[in-house]
C-alpha positions as a Markdown table, in Angstrom:
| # | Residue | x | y | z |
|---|---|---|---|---|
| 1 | Unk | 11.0 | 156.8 | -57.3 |
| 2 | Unk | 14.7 | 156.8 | -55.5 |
| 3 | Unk | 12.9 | 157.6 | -52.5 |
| 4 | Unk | 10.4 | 154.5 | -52.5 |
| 5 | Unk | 13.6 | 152.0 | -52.5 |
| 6 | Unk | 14.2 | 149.9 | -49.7 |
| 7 | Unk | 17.0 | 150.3 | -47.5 |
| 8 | Unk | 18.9 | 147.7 | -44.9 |
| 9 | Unk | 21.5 | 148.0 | -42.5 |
| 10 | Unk | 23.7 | 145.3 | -42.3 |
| 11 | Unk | 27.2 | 143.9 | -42.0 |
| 12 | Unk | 29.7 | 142.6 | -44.6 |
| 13 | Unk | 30.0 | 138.7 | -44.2 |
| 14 | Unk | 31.8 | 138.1 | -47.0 |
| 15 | Unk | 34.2 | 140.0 | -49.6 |
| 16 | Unk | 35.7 | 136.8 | -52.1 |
| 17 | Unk | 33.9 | 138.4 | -55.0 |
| 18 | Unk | 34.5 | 140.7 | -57.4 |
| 19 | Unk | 32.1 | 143.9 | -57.1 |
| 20 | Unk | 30.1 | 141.9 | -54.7 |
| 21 | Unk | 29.6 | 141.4 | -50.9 |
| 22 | Unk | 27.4 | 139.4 | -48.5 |
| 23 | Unk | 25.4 | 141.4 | -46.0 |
| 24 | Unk | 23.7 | 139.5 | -43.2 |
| 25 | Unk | 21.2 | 141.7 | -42.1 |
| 26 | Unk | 19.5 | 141.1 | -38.6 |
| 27 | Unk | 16.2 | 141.5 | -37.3 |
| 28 | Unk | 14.7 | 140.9 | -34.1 |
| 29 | Unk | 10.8 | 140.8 | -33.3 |
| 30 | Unk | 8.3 | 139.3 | -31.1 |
| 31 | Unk | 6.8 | 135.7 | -31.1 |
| 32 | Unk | 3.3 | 136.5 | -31.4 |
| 33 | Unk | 2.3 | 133.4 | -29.4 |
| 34 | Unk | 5.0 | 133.2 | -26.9 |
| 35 | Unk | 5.9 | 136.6 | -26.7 |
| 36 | Unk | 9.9 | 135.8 | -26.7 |
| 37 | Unk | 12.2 | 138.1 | -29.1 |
| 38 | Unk | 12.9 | 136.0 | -31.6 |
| 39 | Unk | 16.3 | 137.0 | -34.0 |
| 40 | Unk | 16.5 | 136.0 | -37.1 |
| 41 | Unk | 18.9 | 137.0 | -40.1 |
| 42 | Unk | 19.3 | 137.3 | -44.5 |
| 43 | Unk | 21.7 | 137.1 | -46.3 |
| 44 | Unk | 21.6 | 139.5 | -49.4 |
| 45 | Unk | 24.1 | 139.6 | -52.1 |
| 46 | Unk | 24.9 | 143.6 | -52.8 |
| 47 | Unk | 26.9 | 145.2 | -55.2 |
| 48 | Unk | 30.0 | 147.0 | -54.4 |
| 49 | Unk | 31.3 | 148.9 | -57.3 |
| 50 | Unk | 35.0 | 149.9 | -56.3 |
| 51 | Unk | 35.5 | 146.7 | -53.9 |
| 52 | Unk | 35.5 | 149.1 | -50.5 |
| 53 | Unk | 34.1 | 147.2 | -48.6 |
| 54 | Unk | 35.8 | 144.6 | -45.8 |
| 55 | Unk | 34.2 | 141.5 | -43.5 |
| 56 | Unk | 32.6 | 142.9 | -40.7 |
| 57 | Unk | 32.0 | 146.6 | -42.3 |
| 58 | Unk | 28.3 | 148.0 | -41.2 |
| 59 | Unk | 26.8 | 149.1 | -44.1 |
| 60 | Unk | 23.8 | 150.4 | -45.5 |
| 61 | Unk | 22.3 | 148.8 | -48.6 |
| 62 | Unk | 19.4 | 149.6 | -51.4 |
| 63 | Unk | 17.5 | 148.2 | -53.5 |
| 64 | Unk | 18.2 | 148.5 | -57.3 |
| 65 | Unk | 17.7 | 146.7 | -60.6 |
| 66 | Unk | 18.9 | 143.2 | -61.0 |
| 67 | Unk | 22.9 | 143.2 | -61.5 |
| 68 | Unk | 22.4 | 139.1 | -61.7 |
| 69 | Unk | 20.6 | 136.4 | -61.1 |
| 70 | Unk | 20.5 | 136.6 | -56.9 |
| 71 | Unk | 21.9 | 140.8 | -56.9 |
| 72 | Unk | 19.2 | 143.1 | -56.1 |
| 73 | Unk | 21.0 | 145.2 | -53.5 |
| 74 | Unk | 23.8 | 147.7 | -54.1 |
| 75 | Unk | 26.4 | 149.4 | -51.5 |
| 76 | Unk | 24.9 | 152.8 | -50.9 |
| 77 | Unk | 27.4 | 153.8 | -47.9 |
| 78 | Unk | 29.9 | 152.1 | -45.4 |
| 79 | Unk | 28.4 | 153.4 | -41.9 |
| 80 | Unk | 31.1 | 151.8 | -39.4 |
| 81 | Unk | 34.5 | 150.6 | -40.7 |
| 82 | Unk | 35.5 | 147.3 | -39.1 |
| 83 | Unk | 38.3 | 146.8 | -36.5 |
């Protein structure tokens, strides 16, 4: 079942909360009329249990059971530390 989860790379946009971060994830595709790359991002509320992570972190996040009302998404690791 672990391996069925979905999984988004993203970075930290916010950090205010307690055990939870904001991760804007990006995504870029193709206009299927006009045929111009179109990018669009989501915000996703994630769960981070020991508070590691910082605005403008890269990290990967999953999908898990509801923590709250608009958390679905937990911290699974920090890829790229920010600057």
């Amino acid at each position: 079942m672990r391996e069925r989860r979905r999984r988004l790379v993203g970075t930290v946009t916010s950090d205010k909360m307690e055990k939870t971060v904001v991760v804007t994830v990006e995504r870029k595709y193709r206009h299927l009329l006009y045929e111009k790359v179109v990018r669009s991002a989501k915000k996703y509320m994630a769960h981070d249990e020991h508070n590691d992570c910082r605005i403008g972190d890269k990290v990967q996040i999953v999908e898990t059971r509801p923590y709250s009302r608009r958390k679905r998404w937990a911290v699974e690791e920090i890829l790229e530390r920010a600057v």
